[in-house]
ZAMARGU-4260 file (C-alpha; in steps of 0.2 Angstrom, whole numbers, plus 5000, padded with zeros to 4 digits):
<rodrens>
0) 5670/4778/5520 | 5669/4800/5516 | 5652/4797/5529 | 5661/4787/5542 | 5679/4800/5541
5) 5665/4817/5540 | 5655/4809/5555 | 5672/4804/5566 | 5679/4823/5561 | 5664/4829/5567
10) 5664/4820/5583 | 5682/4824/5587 | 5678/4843/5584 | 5665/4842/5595 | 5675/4834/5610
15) 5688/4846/5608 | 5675/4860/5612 | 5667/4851/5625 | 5686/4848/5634 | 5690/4867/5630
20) 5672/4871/5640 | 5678/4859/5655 | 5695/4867/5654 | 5686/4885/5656 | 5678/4878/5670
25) 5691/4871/5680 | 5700/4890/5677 | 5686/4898/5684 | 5685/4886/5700 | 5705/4891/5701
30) 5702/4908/5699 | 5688/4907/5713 | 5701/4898/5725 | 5716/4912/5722 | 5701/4926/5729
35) 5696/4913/5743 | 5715/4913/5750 | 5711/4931/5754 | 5703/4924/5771 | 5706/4905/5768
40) 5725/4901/5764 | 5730/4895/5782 | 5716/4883/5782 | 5721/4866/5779 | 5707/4861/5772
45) 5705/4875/5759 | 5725/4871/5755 | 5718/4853/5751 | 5705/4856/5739 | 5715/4870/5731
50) 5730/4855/5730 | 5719/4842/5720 | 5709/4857/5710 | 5726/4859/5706 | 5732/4842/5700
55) 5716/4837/5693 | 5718/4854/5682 | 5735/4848/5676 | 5732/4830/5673 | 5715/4836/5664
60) 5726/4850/5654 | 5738/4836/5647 | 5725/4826/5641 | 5716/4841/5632 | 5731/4844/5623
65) 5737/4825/5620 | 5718/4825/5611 | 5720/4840/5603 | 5736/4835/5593 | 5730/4820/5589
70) 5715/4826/5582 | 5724/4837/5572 | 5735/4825/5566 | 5750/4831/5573 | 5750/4847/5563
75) 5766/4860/5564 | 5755/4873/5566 | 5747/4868/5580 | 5762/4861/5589 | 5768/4880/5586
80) 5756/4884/5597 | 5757/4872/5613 | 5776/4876/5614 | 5773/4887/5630 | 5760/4876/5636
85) 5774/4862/5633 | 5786/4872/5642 | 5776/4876/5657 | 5773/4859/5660 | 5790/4852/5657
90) 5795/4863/5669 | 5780/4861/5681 | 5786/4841/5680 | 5803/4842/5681 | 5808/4856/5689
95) 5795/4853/5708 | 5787/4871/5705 | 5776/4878/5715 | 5758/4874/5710 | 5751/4889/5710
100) 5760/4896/5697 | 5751/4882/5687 | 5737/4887/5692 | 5741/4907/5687 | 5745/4900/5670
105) 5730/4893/5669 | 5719/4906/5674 | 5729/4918/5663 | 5728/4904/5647 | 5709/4902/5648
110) 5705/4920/5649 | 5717/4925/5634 | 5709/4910/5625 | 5691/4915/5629 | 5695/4935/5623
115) 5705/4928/5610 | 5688/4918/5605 | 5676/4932/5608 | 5684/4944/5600 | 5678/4939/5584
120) 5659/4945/5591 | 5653/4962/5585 | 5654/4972/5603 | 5671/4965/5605 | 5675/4973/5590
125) 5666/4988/5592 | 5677/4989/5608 | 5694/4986/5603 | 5690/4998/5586 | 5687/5011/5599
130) 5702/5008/5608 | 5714/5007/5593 | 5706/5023/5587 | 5712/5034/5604 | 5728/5026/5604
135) 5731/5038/5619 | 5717/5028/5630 | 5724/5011/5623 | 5741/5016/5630 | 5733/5021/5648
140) 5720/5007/5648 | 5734/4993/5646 | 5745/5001/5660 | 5732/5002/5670 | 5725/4983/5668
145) 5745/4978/5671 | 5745/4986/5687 | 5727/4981/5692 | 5734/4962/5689 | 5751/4964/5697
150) 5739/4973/5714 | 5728/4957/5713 | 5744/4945/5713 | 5756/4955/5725 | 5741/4956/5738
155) 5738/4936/5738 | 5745/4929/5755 | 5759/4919/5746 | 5767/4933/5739 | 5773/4935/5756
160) 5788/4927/5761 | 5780/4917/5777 | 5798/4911/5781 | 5804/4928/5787 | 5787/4927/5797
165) 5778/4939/5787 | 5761/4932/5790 | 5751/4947/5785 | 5747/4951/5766 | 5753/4965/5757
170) 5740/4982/5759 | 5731/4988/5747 | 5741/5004/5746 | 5757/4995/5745 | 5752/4981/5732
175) 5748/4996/5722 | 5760/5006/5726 | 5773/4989/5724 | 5763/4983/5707 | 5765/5003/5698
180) 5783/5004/5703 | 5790/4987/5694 | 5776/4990/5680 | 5780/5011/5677 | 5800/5001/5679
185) 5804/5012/5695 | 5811/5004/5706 | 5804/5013/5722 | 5799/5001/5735 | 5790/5001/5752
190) 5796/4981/5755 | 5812/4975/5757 | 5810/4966/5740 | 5821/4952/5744 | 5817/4948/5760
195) 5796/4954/5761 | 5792/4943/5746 | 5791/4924/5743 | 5798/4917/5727 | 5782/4918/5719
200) 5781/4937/5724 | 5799/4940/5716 | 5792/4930/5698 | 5776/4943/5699 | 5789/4958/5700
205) 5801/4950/5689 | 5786/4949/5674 | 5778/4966/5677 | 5796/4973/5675 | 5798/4963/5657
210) 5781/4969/5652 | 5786/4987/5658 | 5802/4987/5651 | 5797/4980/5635 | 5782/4995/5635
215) 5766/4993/5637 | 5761/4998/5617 | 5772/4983/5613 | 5764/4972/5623 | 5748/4980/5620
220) 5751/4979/5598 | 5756/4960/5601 | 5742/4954/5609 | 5732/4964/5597 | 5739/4952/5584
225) 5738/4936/5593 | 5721/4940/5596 | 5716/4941/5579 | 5712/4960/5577 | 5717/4972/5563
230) 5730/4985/5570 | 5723/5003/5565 | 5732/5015/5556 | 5732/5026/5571 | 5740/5013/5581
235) 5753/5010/5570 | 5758/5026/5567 | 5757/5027/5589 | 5768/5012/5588 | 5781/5017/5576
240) 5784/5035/5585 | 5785/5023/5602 | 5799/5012/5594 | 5807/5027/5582 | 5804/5018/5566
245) 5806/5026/5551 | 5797/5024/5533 | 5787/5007/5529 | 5788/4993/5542 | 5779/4974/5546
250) 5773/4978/5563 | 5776/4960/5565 | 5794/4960/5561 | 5797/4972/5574 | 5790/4966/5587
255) 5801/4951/5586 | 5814/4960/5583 | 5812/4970/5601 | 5807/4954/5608 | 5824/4943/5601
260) 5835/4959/5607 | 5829/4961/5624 | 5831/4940/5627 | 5848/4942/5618 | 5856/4957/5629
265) 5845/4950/5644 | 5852/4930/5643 | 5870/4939/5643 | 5869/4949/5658 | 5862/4932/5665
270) 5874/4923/5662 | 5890/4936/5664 | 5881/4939/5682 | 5877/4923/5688 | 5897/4920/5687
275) 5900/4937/5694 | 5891/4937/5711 | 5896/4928/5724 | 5888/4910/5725 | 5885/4915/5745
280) 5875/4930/5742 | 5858/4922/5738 | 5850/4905/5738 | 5848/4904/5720 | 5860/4912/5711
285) 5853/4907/5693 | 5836/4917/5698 | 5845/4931/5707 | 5858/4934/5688 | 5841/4934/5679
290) 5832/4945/5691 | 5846/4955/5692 | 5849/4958/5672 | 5833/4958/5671 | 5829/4975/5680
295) 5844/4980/5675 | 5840/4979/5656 | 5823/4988/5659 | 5831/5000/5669 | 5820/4996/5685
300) 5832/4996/5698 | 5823/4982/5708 | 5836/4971/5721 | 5835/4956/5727 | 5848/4964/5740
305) 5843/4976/5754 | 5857/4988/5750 | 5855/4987/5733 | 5873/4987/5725 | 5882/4992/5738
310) 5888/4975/5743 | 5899/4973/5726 | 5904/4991/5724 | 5922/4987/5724 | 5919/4972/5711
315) 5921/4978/5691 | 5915/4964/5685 | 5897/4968/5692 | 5896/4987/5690 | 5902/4988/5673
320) 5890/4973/5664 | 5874/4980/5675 | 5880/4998/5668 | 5884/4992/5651 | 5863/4982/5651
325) 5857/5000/5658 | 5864/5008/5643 | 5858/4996/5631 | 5842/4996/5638 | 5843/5017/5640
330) 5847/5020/5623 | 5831/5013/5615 | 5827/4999/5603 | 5826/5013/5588 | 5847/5015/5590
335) 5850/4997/5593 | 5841/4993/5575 | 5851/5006/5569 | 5869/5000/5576 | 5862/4982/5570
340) 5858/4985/5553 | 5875/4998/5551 | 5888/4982/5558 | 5880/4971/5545 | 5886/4981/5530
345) 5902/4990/5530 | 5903/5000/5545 | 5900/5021/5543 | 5894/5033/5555 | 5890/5043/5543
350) 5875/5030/5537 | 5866/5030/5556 | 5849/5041/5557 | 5850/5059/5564 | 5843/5050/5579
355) 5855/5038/5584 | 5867/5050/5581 | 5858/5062/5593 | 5856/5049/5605 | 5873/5041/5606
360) 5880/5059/5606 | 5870/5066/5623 | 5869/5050/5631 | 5890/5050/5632 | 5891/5067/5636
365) 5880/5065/5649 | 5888/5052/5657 | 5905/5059/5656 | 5899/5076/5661 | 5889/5066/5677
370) 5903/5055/5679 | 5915/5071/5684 | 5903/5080/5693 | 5900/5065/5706 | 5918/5062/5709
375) 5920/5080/5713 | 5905/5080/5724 | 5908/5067/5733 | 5928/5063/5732 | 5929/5069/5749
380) 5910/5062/5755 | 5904/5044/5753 | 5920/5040/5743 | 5933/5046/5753 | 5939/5030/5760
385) 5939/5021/5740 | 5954/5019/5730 | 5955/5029/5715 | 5949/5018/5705 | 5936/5012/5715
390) 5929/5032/5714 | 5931/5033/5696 | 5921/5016/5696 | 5907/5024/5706 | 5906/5040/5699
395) 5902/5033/5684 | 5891/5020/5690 | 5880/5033/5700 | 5882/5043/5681 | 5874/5029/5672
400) 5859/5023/5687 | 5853/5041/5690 | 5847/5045/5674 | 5836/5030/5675 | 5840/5015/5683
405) 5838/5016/5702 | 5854/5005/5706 | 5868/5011/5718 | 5884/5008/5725 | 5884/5023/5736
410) 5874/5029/5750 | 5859/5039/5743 | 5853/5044/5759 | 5873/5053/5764 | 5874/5062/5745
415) 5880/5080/5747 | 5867/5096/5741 | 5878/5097/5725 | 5877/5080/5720 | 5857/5079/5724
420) 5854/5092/5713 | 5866/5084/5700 | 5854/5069/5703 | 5839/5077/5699 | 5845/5085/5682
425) 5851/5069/5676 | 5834/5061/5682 | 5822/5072/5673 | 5833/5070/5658 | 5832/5051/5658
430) 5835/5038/5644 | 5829/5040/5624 | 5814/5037/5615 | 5808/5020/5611 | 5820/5013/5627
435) 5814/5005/5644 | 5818/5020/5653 | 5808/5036/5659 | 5813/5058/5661 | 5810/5068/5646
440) 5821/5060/5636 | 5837/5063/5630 | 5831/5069/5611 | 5822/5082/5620 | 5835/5088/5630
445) 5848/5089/5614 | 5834/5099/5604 | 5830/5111/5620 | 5850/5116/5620 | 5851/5116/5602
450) 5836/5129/5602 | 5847/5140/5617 | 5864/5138/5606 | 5854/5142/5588 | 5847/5158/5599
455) 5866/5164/5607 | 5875/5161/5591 | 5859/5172/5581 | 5858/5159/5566 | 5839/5163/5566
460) 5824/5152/5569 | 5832/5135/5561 | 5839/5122/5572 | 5854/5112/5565 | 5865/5097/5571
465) 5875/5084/5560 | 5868/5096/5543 | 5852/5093/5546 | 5839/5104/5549 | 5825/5101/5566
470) 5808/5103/5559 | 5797/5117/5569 | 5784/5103/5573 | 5798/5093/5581 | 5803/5111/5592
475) 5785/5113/5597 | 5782/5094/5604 | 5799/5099/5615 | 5792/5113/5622 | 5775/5106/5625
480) 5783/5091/5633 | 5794/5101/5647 | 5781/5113/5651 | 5767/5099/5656 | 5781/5088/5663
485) 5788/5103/5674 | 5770/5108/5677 | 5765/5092/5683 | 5779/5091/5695 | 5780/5106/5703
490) 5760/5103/5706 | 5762/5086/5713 | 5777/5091/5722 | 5769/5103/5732 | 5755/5092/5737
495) 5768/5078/5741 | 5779/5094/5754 | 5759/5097/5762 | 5757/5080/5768 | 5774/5074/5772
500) 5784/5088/5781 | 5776/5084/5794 | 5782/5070/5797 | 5800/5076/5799 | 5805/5072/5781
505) 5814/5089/5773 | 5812/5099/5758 | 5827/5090/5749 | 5822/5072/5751 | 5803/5075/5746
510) 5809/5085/5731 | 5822/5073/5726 | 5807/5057/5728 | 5794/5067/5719 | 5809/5071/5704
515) 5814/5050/5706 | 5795/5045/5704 | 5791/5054/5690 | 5807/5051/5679 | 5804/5034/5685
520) 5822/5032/5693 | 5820/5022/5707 | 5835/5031/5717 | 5827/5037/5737 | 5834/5044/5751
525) 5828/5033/5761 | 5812/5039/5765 | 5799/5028/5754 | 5792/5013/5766 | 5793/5029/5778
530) 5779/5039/5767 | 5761/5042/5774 | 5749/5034/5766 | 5743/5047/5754 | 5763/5052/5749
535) 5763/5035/5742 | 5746/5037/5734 | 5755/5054/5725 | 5771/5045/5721 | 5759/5031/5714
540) 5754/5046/5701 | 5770/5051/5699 | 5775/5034/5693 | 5761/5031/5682 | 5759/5049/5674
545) 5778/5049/5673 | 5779/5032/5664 | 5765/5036/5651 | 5760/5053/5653 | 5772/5064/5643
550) 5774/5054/5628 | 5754/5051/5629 | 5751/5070/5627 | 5765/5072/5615 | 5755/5057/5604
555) 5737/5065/5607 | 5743/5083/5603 | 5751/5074/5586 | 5735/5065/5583 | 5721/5078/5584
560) 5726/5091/5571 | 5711/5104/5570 | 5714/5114/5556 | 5710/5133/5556 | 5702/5143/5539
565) 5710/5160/5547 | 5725/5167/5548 | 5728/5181/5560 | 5741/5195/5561 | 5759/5193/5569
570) 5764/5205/5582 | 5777/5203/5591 | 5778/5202/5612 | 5794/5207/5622 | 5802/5195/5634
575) 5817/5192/5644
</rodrens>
């Protein structure tokens, strides 16, 4: 009886690989079929075969997994881990989608489950070891493999909304350009993102904004784990100066914690602006509220709507809940476990960390101080013919968005020279640490006039707020950070005014995209779709570098520590 149960184990194990290996298979002919509609997709006999390659997948996919539960006797843990694969076909059944997001899945499934499989081999390891041990690469790398994905999925020929009669498929230039925006959680856009792009196009933009906004080391640190590696001490320690964690932590527990917050914040705006806009606006109005509160969340500034926000600027209900999720979203996910852990016990300021308090400080200053210098700026410009209300209402609004968001009620294009350059400031300062947003960051800001106002009022070297003391380590990051961040754009900035003022584009709106691209704002004058094609190549940078690069450098400066056996002489050197 053992033999016959041994033997009937065996056999089941071995059919399970065998079905695994088919399943790898029928990816691969899928995958083959997505880089065939290059040149294929209005042929009507390519659409069939990739139709019943499709459904025999599907039907073949079901069965795989009914045969794996059953051969592992219904186990919890492996029902645990069909519950995607459950959901994607419950919806696949009940809700008529479209079957090449199937097919997506399944190409993206089988190519997880064959790293996740390989990993275990020596090179593999060697090459993830190596990775986790330049935490700085690991950070590009992963950016970089996002936004090679979201290029190969925006460029496919139903990306395209063929409805509109867009027939031709996004360029290379502006996948790219497209792809990096929603994945750096820009927001600058060379398409009409609501009217260009199919549905299936919107859901590509929609996910490399989550995986954007959530960040790319969270993303990265998670597959790690569900991959089966060992997360480094290096990449910890990259991971908690990422998320602003403090003392012992399980990396595990704080990944679900980001990952519970962002659906919990991001279900709410959902639903709060699925009731809010108008049922006419937009074909679906449950995708448009999830779209919507999604971008808003990870600070994105993505529309389904040409104008953007314009079209509800009068409505409260809209501008404060997508100004309240860009706040949540800008403050970081450090501050939100913070606020959490303090309203659980008995609430006392006094308890939060120097960096909430620092963060919660500067960011309502800076939207107060912004807030009043819009509505002087343009009381009497784009907001003359508002109510009092409805100025107070967008003054604020444009506060909130132009630090990071991209959103906006006014006209961009029509701002005044006063409120540009309020515009910029705001944008290079951008959101917090460990948040979904990009700029400097706010910390850095606060330290930087905490240095000037420790200087003026002559109370020595040491920097003080809320009695504590800033460490010199912490003053030297600052400094390091704004001078390659300045650096940087002033250099790119002045390759982007060579190749487009002749175009007829002025100094002020060139300067003002440069500045949006590299705090990863999203806010334009109206110039973007309008950029040649190597401006869009340098905003491209801008985006990327901007997204990854300051913090990269900060980390890499943090990480390699070469320590010197001399000590030379002070002298001091005269400036000012």
């Amino acid at each position: 009886m053992t033999d016959e149960r041994s033997e009937t184990a065996l056999f089941s194990t071995e059919l399970c690989k065998r079905l695994k290996q088919v399943l790898h298979g029928l990816a691969l002919i899928n995958l083959l079929l997505l880089l065939g509609s290059y040149h294929y997709s209005t042929s009507s006999g390519y659409q069939n075969i990739e139709q019943w390659t499709i459904r025999a997948t599907f039907y073949f996919f079901i069965a795989y997994l009914i045969h794996k539960l059953i051969a592992n006797k219904f186990a919890w843990v492996y029902i645990r881990t069909m519950l995607i694969d459950v959901v994607i076909i419950t919806i696949q059944i009940t809700a008529g989608a479209d079957d090449r997001l199937f097919q997506l899945y399944i190409v993206g499934r089988q190519i997880f489950a064959i790293s996740r499989d390989s990993s275990h081999n020596v090179y593999h390891k060697q090459i993830m070891s190596r990775l986790q041990q330049n935490p700085a690469v690991f950070v590009l790398s992963s950016f970089f493999i996002a936004i090679l994905i979201g290029t190969f999925l925006l460029s496919l020929p139903w990306a395209v909304n063929q409805d509109a009669g867009e027939v031709e498929c996004l360029s290379i230039t502006d996948a790219v350009f497209t792809a990096t925006s929603a994945t750096c959680v820009t927001g600058l856009i060379v398409k009409d993102t609501g009217n260009y792009f199919s549905r299936f196009g919107h859901i590509v933009i929609l996910l490399l904004i989550q995986v954007g906004g959530l960040g790319i080391m969270t993303i990265s640190t998670a597959l790690t784990i569900l991959l089966g590696q060992q997360i480094t001490l290096k990449s910890t320690s990259l991971m908690q100066d990422v998320t602003g964690s403090s003392g012992s932590f399980s990396l595990r527990s704080l990944l679900k914690n980001i990952f519970l917050v962002t659906i919990f914040f991001e279900a709410v705006g959902a639903i709060i602006l699925y009731y809010s806009f108008p049922q006419s606006s937009t074909s679906s109005p449950v995708f448009n509220a999830v779209f919507h509160s999604v971008s808003a969340f990870c600070n994105a500034g993505f529309s389904l709507y040409s104008e953007s926000m314009m079209p509800f600027a009068p409505l409260p209900s809209i501008n404060f809940i997508v100004m309240g999720l860009i706040i949540v979203g800008g403050i970081g996910f450090p501050v939100m476990m913070d606020l959490k852990n303090n309203l659980l016990r008995r609430f006392k300021p006094s308890r939060f960390r120097l960096h909430t308090k620092i963060v919660l400080t500067t960011t309502g200053l800076l939207i107060i101080i912004g807030a009043v210098g819009f509505y002087v700026a343009e009381y009497s410009n784009t907001m003359r013919d508002m109510t009092f209300f409805q100025k107070m209402q967008a003054s604020l609004f444009q506060s909130v968005t132009a630090r990071t968001a991209g959103f906006n009620t006014i006209n961009n294009g029509a701002l005044t020279s006063s409120s540009v350059l309020l515009c910029m400031i705001l944008m290079f300062i951008g959101a917090s640490p460990g948040s979904t947003g990009g700029g400097v960051k706010t910390t850095t800001f606060a330290i930087l006039v905490l240095a000037v106002w420790s200087i003026i009022k002559g109370s020595g070297k040491e920097i003080t707020v809320f009695k504590r003391r800033i460490s010199d380590e912490t003053s030297r990051k600052v400094l390091a950070l704004l001078a390659m961040s300045l650096g940087f754009l002033l250099l790119m900035t002045f390759i982007l005014l060579a190749l487009e003022t002749a175009s007829g584009k002025d100094f002020q709106q060139i300067v003002f995209e440069a500045m949006s691209a590299f705090a990863t704002v999203g806010l334009s004058m109206g110039i973007t779709s309008g950029l040649t094609s190597a401006g869009k190549v340098i905003i491209t940078i801008l985006m990327f570098i901007g997204r990854v690069g300051p913090l990269t450098f900060v980390y890499a400066l943090s990480e390699s520590r070469i320590l010197s056996r001399v000590s030379y002489m002070e002298e001091n050197v005269s400036i000012g």
